[in-house]
N, C-alpha and C positions, 0 to 999 in steps of 0.2 A: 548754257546753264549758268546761271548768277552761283556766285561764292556760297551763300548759304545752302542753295539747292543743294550743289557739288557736295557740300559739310555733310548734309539728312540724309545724301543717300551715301556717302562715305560709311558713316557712325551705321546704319543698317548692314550694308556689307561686312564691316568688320565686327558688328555684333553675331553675325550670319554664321563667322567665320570663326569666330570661339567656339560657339557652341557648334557647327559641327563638326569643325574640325578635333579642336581640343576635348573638348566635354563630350562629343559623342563618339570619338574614337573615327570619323572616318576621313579616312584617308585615300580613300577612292573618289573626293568630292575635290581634292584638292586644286587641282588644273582648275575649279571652278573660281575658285578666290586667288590662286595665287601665281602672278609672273612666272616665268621660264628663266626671266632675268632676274628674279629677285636675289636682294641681294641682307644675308642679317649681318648687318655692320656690328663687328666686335663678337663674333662667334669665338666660340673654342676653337685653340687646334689640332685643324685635321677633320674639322665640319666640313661637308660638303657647300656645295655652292647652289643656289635656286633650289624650289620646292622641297630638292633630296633633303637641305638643311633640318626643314619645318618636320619632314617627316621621321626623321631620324629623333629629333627633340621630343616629338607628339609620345614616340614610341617608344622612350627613353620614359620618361615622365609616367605615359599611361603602364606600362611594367611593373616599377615602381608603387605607383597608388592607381590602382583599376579603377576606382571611381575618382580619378580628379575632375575638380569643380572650379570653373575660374569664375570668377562672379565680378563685373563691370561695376567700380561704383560711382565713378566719373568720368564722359569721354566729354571731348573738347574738339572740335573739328573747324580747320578754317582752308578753305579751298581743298588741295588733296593729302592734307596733313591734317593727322589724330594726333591725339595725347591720351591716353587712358590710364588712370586706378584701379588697378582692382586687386580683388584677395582671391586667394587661393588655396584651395584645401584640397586634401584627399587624405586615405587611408592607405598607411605602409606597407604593403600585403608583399610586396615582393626586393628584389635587390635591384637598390641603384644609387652611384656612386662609389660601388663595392660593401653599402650599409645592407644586410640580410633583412628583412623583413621585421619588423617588431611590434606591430598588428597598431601604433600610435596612428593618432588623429593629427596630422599637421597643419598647419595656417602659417600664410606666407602671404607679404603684400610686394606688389609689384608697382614699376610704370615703364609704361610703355608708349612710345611714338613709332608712327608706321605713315607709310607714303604708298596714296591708290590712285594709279593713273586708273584710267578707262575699264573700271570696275574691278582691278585686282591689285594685290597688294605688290610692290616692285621693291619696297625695302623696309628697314623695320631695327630700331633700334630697342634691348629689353633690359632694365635691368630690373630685377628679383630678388628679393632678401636671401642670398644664397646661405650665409652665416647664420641668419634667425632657421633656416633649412637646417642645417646641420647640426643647432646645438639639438634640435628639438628631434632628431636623428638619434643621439645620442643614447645608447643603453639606460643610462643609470636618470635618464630626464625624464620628468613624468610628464 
């Protein structure tokens, strides 16, 4: 398979893999997208290691805001290396971080690079506007 092939069907798996992993909540899909060995370089500690990671984050997140929405606004693929944009919302409904629920509308922009051997993802670097996360967290923010 030439390089860009590799790219088109890369960028479809990992759009595959937002939405049903993230966006749809399942996590019964996951062996399908994602390594055994996978590995999120620069995790929090005391994140697990392979899939457990994603699932623990998916489940962390969706708790949080039951309807989070990652929306791609630019992926970038060359051989089995993404790059992706995207934003990020959802609805505060529950506790996470230790922040109680405060029913706020959040939007968060991310990026993201992820590495997909032989159709699933084996590692994945995120970072997230965690700070724009937390002011907009905040009680007294509208």
């Amino acid at each position: 398979m030439f390089g860009s092939e590799l790219a088109t069907k890369n960028k479809n798996i990992y759009r595959r893999f937002i939405q049903e992993i993230f966006n749809n909540g399942r996590l019964d899909q996951l062996s399908e997208f994602v390594s055994e060995s996978y590995i999120l370089h620069d995790a929090p500690p005391g994140m697990p290691s392979g899939p457990e990671a994603i699932k623990q984050i998916v489940s962390m997140f969706r708790t949080g805001f039951p309807d989070l929405t990652i929306m791609i606004d630019h992926l970038i693929g060359e051989g089995d290396m993404l790059a992706a944009k995207s934003a990020t919302q959802g609805t505060h409904l529950g506790n996470i971080f230790g922040v109680p629920a405060t029913g706020k509308l959040i939007k968060i922009s991310g990026l993201t690079m992820v590495c997909i051997k032989n159709g699933k993802l084996t590692a994945s670097w995120v970072r997230n506007d965690m700070v724009g996360l937390m002011e907009q967290l905040e009680p007294n923010k509208k």
